[in-house]
Each structure stands twice: as structure tokens, then as C-alpha cells.
C-alpha positions in Angstrom: 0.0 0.0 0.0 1.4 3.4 -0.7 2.4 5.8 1.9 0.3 8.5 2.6 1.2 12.1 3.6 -1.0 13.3 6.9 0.8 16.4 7.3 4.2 18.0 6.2 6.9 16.3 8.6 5.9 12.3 8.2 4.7 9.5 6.4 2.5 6.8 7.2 1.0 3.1 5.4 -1.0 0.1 6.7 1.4 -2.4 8.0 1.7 -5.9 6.1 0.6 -8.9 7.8 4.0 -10.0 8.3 5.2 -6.5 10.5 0.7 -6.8 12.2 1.8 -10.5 13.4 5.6 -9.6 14.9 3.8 -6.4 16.1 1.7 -8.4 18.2 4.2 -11.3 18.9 6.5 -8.3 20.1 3.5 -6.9 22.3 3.5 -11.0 23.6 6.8 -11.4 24.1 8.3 -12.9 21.0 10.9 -10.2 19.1 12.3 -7.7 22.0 15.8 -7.8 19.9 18.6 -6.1 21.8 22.0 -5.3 21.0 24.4 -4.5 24.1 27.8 -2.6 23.9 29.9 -2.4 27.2 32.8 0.1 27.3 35.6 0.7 29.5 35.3 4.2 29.2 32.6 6.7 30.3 30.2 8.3 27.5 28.3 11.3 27.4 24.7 10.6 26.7 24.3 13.8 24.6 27.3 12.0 22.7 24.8 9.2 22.2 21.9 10.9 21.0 24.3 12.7 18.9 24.9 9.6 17.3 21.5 7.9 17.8 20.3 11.1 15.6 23.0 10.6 12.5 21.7 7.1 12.2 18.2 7.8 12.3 19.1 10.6 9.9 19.7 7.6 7.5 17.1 5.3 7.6 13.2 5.9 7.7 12.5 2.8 9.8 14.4 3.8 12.5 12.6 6.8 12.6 9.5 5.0 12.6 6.7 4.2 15.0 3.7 1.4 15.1 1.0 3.5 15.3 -3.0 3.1 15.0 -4.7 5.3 12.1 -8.3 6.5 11.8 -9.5 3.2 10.6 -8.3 1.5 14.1 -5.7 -0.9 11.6 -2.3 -0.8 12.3 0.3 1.6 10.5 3.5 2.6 10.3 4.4 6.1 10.9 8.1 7.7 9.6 9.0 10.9 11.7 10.8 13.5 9.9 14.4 13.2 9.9 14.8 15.5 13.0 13.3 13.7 15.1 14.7 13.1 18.4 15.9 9.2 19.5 14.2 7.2 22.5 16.9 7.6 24.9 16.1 6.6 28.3 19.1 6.5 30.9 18.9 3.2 33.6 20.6 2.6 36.8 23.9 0.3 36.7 22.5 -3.4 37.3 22.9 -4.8 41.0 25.0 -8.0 40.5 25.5 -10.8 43.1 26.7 -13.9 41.5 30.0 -14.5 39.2 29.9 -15.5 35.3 28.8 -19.4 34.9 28.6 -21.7 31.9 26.4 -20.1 29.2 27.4 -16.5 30.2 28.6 -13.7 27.9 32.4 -13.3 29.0 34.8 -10.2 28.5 38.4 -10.8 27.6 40.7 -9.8 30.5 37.6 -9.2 32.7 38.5 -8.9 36.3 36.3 -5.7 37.5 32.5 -7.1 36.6 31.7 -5.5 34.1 31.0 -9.5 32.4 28.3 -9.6 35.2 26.8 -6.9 34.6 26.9 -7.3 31.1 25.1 -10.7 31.3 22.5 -8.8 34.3 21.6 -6.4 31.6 21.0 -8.8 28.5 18.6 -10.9 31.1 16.6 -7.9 32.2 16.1 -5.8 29.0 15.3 -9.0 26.8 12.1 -9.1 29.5 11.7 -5.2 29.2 8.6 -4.7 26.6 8.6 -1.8 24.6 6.2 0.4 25.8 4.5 3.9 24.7 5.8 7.6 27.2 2.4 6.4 29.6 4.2 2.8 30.2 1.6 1.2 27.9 2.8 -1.4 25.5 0.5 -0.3 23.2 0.5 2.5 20.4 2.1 4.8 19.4 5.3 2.7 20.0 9.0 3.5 18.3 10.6 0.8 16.5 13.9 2.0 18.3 15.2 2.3 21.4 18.2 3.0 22.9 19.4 2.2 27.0 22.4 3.6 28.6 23.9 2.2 32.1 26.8 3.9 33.2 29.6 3.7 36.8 31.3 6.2 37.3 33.7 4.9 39.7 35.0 2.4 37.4 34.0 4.2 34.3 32.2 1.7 32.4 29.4 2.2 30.0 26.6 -0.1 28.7 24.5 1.1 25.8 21.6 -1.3 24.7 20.1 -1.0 21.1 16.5 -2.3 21.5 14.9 -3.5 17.8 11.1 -3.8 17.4 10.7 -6.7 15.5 7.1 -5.2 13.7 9.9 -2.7 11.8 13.0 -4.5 12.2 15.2 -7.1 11.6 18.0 -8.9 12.4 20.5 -7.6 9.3 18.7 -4.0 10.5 20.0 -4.7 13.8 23.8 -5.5 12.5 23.4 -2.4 9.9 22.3 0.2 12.4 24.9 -1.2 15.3 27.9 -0.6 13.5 27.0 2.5 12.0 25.8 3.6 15.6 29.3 2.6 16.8 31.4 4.0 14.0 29.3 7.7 14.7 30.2 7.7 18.6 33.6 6.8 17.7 33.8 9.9 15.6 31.7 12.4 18.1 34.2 11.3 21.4 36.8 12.0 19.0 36.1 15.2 17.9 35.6 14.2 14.3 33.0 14.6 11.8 30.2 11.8 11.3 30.8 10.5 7.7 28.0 8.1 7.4 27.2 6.4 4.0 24.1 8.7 2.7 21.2 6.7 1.8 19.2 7.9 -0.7 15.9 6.6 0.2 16.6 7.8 3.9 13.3 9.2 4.1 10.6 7.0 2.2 8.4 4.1 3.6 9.4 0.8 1.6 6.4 -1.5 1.0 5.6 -4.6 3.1 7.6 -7.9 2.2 4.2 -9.1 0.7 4.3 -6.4 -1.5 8.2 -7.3 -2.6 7.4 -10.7 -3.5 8.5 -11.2 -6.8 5.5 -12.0 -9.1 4.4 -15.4 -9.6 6.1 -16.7 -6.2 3.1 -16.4 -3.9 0.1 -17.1 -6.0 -1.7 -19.2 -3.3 -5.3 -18.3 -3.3 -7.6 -18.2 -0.1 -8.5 -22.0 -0.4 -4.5 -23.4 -1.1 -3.6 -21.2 2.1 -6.5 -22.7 4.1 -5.6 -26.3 2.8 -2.0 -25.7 3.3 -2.5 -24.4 6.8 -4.7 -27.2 8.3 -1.8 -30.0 6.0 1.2 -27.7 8.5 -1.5 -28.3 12.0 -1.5 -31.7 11.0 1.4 -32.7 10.8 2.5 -30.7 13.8 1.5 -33.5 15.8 4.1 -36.1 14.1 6.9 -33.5 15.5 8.2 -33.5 18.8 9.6 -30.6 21.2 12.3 -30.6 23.4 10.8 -32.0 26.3 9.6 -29.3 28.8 10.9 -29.2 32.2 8.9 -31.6 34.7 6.8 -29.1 37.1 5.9 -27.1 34.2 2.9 -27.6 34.4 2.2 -26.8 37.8 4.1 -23.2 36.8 2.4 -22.2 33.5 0.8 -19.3 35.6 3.6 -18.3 36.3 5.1 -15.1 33.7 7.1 -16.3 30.6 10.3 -14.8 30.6 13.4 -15.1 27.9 16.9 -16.0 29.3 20.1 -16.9 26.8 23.0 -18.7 27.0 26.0 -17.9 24.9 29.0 -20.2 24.1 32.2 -18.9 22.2 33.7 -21.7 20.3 37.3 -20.7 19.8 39.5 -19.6 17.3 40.9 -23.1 16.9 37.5 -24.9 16.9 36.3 -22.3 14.7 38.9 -22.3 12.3 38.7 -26.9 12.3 34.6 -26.5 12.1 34.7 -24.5 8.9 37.3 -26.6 7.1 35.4 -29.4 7.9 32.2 -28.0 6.4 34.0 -27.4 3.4 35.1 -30.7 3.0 31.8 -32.4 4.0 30.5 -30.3 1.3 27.9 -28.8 3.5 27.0 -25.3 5.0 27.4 -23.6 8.7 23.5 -23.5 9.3 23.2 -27.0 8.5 25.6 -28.4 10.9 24.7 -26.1 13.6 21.5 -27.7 12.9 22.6 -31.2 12.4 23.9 -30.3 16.5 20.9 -29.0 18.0 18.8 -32.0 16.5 21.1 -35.1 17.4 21.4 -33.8 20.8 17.7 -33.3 21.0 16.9 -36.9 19.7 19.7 -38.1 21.8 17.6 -36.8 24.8 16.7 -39.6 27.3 13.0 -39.0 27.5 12.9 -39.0 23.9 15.5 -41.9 22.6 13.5 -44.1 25.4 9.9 -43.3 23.2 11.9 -43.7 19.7 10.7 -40.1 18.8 13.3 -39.2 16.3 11.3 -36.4 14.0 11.5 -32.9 14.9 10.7 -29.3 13.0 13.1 -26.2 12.8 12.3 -22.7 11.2 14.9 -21.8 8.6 15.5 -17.7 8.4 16.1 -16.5 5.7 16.8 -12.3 5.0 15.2 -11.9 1.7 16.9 -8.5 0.1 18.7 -10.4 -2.0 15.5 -12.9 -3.4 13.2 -9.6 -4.1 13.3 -8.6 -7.7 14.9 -6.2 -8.0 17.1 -7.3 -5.2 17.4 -4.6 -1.9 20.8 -3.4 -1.1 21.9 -5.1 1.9 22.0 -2.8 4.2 18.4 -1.7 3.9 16.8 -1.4 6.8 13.2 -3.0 7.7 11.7 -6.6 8.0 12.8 -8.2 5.4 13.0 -12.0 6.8 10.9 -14.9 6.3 10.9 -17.9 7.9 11.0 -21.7 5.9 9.4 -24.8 8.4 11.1 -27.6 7.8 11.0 -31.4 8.7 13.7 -33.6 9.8 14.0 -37.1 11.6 17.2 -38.6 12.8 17.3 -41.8 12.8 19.6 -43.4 15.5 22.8 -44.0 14.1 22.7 -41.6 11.7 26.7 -39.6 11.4 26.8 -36.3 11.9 28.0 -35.3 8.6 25.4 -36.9 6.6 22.7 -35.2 8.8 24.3 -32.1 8.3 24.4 -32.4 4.2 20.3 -34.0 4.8 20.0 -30.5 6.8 21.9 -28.8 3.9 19.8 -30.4 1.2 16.4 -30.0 2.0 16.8 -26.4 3.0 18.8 -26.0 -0.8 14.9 -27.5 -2.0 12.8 -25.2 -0.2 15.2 -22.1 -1.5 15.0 -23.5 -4.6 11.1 -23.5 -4.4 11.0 -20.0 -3.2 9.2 -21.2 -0.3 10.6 -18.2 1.7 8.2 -16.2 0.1 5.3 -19.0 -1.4 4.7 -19.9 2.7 4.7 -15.9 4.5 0.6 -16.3 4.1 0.2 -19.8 5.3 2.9 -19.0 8.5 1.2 -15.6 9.0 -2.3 -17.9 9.3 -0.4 -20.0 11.7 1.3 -17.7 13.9 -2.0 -15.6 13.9 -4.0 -18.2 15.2 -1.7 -19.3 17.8 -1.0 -15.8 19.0 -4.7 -15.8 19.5 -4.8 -19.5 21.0 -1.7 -20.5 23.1 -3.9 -23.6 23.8 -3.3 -24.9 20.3 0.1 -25.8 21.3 1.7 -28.5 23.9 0.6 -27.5 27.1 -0.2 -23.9 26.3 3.4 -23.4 25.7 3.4 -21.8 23.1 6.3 -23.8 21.3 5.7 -24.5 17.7 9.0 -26.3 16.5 12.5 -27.3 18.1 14.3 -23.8 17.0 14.7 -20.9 14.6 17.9 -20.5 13.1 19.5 -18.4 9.9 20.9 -19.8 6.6 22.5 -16.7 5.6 26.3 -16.4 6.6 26.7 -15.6 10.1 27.6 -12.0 10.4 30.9 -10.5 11.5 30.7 -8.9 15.0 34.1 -6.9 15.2 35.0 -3.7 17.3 38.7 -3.2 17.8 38.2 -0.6 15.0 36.3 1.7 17.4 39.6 2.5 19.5 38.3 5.7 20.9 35.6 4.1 22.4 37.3 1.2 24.4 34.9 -1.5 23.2 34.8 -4.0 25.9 32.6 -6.6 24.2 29.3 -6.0 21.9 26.8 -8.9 22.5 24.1 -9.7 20.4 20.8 -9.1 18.8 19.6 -11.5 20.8 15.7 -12.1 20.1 13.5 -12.8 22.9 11.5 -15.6 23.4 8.9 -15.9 25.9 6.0 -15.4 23.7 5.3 -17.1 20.4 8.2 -19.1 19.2 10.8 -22.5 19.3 11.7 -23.8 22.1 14.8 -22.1 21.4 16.2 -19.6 18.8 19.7 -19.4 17.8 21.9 -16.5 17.5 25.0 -17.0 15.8 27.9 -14.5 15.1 32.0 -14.4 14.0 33.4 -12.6 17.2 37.4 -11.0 17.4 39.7 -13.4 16.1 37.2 -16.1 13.8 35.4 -17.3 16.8 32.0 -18.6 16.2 29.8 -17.3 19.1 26.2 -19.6 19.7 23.8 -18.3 21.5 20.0 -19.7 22.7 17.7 -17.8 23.5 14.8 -20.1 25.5 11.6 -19.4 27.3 11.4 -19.5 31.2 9.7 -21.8 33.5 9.1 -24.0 30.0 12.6 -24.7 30.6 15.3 -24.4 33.2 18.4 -23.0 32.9 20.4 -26.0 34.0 18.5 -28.3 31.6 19.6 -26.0 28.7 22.8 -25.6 30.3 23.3 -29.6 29.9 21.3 -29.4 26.5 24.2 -26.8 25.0 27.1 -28.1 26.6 25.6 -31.5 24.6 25.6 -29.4 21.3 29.0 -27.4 21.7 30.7 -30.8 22.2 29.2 -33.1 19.5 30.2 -30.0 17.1 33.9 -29.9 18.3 33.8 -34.0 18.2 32.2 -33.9 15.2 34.9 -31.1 13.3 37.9 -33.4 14.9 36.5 -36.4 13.1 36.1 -35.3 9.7 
């Protein structure tokens, strides 16, 4: 739908269903993304909005707001590119407890800035984006920023919070690094030399809109078909199995927590070579993991139930014809259910190239865009009835994970800033989702960081703990017997 005009400073269009469903999922729980920063240096927070500003200045959606028109339908809304960033300053967490397995660490850390680091990722992937009376509901902007700062041991953390009903993951990357690179210049005295983006200020149209012709022709009866063949066959799946007293605590609030494991330079450096000679991708056999260690699950070896579904991500710029420019800002992903047993005795490396294969297929197929109206069906009914899932959990497949390359998370570049660690975006998960979403990124030095993001009291944190320890090592094994 084209944007429309209401006055002389902003624009505004009917949201997609895609961005109505993650606007509500976000509302829910499902799509809180948040990027964390933690410096050893203190930072002005004019010097912040400084640099929140020049971003903004770039790209409409960060500008933007979920907003209810005249119709009561939800909209987008771009602000004109003056417009002032969300900036709210927090008190440094109150830590107790050291770093333990699954925990973000810091290199060289010995003055807790790791603890509060992994205090901060907990608590803001919990805090919901709400509207200036506390209300999660409209008018809501798509960005956010945090700052925590101590002054007595002059540390800094600044939290980048992504609403997923206007952003995505690659937005998330794009506007982090070009947040970074302006703060570096403003502490330095420097002027900001941002790339200029010549469609800084328009409203792109909804990734239904960008489908390329001919790619998503189902009418209203395939979808309907389609969409009761996907319920269906839900029930030949299994989930991870949920902790044993949940169901005595499913009153209890949903929260996300995350655990994060750095693979090493070395493991790193053996895993990829090894994917290159098992002629397979990264994805797959971070997939091929997470799926022989769940079927390798007492509960579920014991009952023989060996099939399990996964979401494949996918960022579809490059699919649209004509193709986005990468760094384009908005919600460009779409997600690709797939099915997957694993029969016992089946070797890594040949579930990893099954992984690989099928998911090739489904590309191949375009079902990254042929499926967006049979998932939005989906997800909308089950956002509307949790009780359609196990339990009322609100799990709909094992986990969420992207087949693009994983991106590159450096920042020794930023000297003037004294970048102690950037962490993330890590998506939460305590509404809608997996039972677990992975978040994977190349870290200083090659190493693969893996994070899961999992909802709370579906599972505990030691059961995940001992779920991706499980994982880590059967990758490691697995990359040392190639």
C-alpha cells in the first residue's frame, strides 16, 4: 500500500501482515531484539543521541513508530528526519553472583563488568517496549536506545532495543555498527561520515508487497488447505521436552533467558574446514547439533521419537526482484518450516548435508516467500490460541535458526571508544516461538559465538545448560572427526 502524507513532517501506510503478526508477537513477548555494547570508558549521553540522531538521519525505519490510524488498523508512521531518538538512561544493574557456563564473557575481565553485562542482556530482553504512559500499546517507536553507566570504574553499557514489527535482524547489524562508528567519531572530535542513503526518508512497502510475481500465488483456499496439511502434521513432531513441574508453573510469567558459548578460534577455524570438505553449509551443521542432541535426549531416545521441525531464516533482500541493497533497513525475513527425523545412528556429517539439502529444496522452491501467508495464518492463530500448542506453551518447533552467513561482530576498530565486548541481537523468546532460537555470530579473532535464546519456566536454565554443553561438544567432536 502506498504511503500516505497526513501532514508536512511524516509519512504513514497500513502495516503488512507479516510486521501486524511480529507487532503483536513483540507486544506478547516474542521479538524484543537487543543489542548490548559495554565500554571501559565513560560516554556522554548527549554524545549518544548525537549519534543515535545521525543514524536515524539515515534510515526511515528507525525513525519510525507502530502507530493506530483513523481506521483503528495498524500503521507505520516515519517521523521527519529531526526527530529526536528514545533515549532513556537506567541505573547500573545490582549484580551478586559470578559468570557461569552459558554467560557472555569479556576478555581480561576482572572488574564485573561481564556480570553486569550478562545482568543487563537478562533484564532488557524481558523489558517490553512500551509507549511515554508505560503502555505497551500504540504509538510505540521501532527503536530504542538504554544507557547504564559507573562512574567509579567508568564503564558504559549502551543497549540497542529493535522492534521486530519494523526490524530485523541484518537491521539490527546495519544500524549497530553505524551507531558505533558515529560515537567513535563524536568522542573524537571528528565529523560523522555516514554512507548517505538515498531513500533515507521514504516508507518501503511490506515484504508481501516485494514478493517477486508469480512466487506467492496461493489463493484463499490453497492457504486454508496448506495451513490445516502444516496443524497436521505438527502432531508427528516432537519438542524438546519441557521441564517436569511445568505444568504446575504455566501461571507463572514467561520470561526469555540466553545462553552464549564462544567456540574458539581453533575450533572455529577446524569447524569450517570441515564444512568445506563435507560439502555442506554452517547452518546445516549447527542444525545437524541441536537435532542429534535433542533426539539423543533420554526421554525422547526411550519413546523412539526421532522427527522434529526447525524454522529456517532467511533475509530476503537479496531474493526480491529487484534485489534490496543489503543494508536496507526493515523486515525483510521470512521464515521456511522444515522437517527432519534422525534416525539413531545416523553420522553427523550426513545429517548435516540432509540439513543442507532440503533447505537448498525449499530455497529453490521460493518457499521463503510461497509460505509468508500460510505461516502468517499460523502464527496468527496461535497468538490468539496459546492452547493450540503443547501445554499452552506456546512452542511451535525445536528452533529458529539463519541460513545466511553468520555475520561478523568486530570492534577493535572503534579505539576511541574502548569496546569492551558487543553482545548480540539477541531475540526474545517468551512469547510465540521454538523452544529455542539461535543467535550466531563471528566474534574477534574467527570465533563462532552460539547463543539460545529459551523461554522460562518452560525450561530451566540447567537443563539447557546440559542441552548446550551437549551441542558445543558433538560440534567440536564432530569437526575433529572429519
Amino acid at each position: 500500500m502506498a504511503p500516505e502524507a497526513p501532514n508536512g513532517d511524516a509519512l504513514t501506510r497500513v502495516m503488512g501482515p507479516s510486521e501486524e503478526n511480529w507487532t503483536k508477537a513483540t507486544a506478547l513477548g516474542t521479538g524484543i531484539a537487543v543489542m548490548t555494547i559495554a565500554m571501559r570508558r565513560l560516554v556522554e549521553s548527549h554524545h549518544v543521541a548525537q549519534a543515535c540522531r545521525e543514524v536515524m538521519y539515515q534510515h526511515a525505519m528507525l525513525r519510525a513508530q507502530a502507530v493506530e490510524n483513523a481506521k483503528g488498523k495498524l500503521a507505520i508512521l516515519v517521523k521527519n528526519d529531526s526527530v529526536a531518538p528514545c533515549l532513556e538512561i537506567c541505573p547500573w544493574p545490582q549484580t551478586s553472583s559470578s559468570c557461569e557456563a552459558g554467560d557472555v564473557t569479556i576478555e581480561g575481565d576482572d572488574d564485573g563488568l561481564a556480570d553486569a553485562v550478562n545482568k543487563v542482556v537478562r533484564d532488557e530482553l524481558n523489558i517490553p517496549f512500551v509507549n511515554s504512559e508505560n503502555n505497551p500499546s500504540p504509538p510505540l517507536d521501532f527503536f530504542q536506545v538504554h544507557m547504564y553507566t559507573e562512574t567509579s570504574r567508568s564503564h558504559t553499557i549502551i543497549v540497542l532495543r529493535f522492534h521486530s514489527g519494523g526490524l530485523d535482524r541484518p537491521s539490527a547489524y546495519i544500524a549497530s555498527r553505524q551507531f558505533l562508528t558515529a560515537l567513535n567519531a563524536i568522542v573524537d572530535g571528528q565529523t560523522v561520515g555516514l554512507p548517505l542513503n538515498h531513500g533515507k526518508d521514504a516508507i518501503l512497502p511490506t515484504i508481501e508487497e516485494l514478493v517477486p510475481k508469480g512466487k506467492s500465488s496461493k489463493n484463499i483456499f490453497q492457504k486454508g488447505f496448506d495451513t490445516v496439511g502444516y496443524a497436521l502434521s505438527a502432531n508427528k513432531y516432537t519438542l524438546l521436552p519441557f521441564q517436569p513441574s511445568f505444568g504446575e508453573q504455566k501461571k507463572e510469567k514467561f520470561k526469555s533467558d540466553i545462553l552464549t558459548y564462544s567456540l574458539g578460534t581453533v575450533e572455529t577455524a577446524r569447524l569450517l574446514e570441515a564444512c568445506k570438505k563435507e560439502k555442506t553449509t554452517l547452518a546445516a551443521a549447527l542444525g545437524a547439533a541441536f537435532l542429534k542432541t535433542a533426539a539423543n535426549v533420554k526421554e525422547l531416545k526411550d519413546k523412539k521419537k526421532d522427527e522434529f521441525s526447525f524454522t529456517s531464516l532467511v533475509d530476503c533482500r537479496k531474493y526480491f526482484e529487484p534485489s534490496l541493497s543489503a543494508d536496507t533497513i526493515g523486515n525483510f525475513v521470512a521464515g521456511v518450516p522444515q522437517g527432519q527425523q534422525v534416525k539413531e545412528g545416523v553420522s553427523f556429517w550426513d545429517l548435516a548435508r540432509s540439513v543442507s539439502a532440503s533447505t537448498a529444496k525449499e530455497l529453490s522452491k521460493s518457499k521463503q516467500f510461497s509460505e509468508i501467508p500460510v505461516l502468517n495464518m499460523l502464527f496468527s492463530q496461535v497468538l490468539k490460541h496459546p492452547n493450540l500448542t503443547p501445554q499452552s506453551s506456546m512452542r511451535t518447533a525445536l528452533f529458529s535458526l539463519f541460513v545466511d552467513e553468520a555475520p561478523l561482530q568486530l570492534y577493535k576498530e572503534y579505539q576511541r571508544l574502548q569496546v569492551a565486548a558487543v553482545a548480540g541481537p539477541f531475540p526474545s523468546m517468551h512469547g510465540v516461538g521454538p523452544c529455542f532460537a539461535v543467535s550466531e555470530a563471528f566474534c574477534e579473532g574467527n570465533n563462532l559465538s552460539i547463543s539460545l535464546i529459551y523461554p522460562q519456566p518452560v525450561y530451566t536454565r540447567s537443563q539447557m545448560q546440559a542441552y548446550g554443553a551437549s551441542a558445543m561438544e558433538l560440534l567440536n567432536t564432530a569437526s575433529l572427526d572429519s
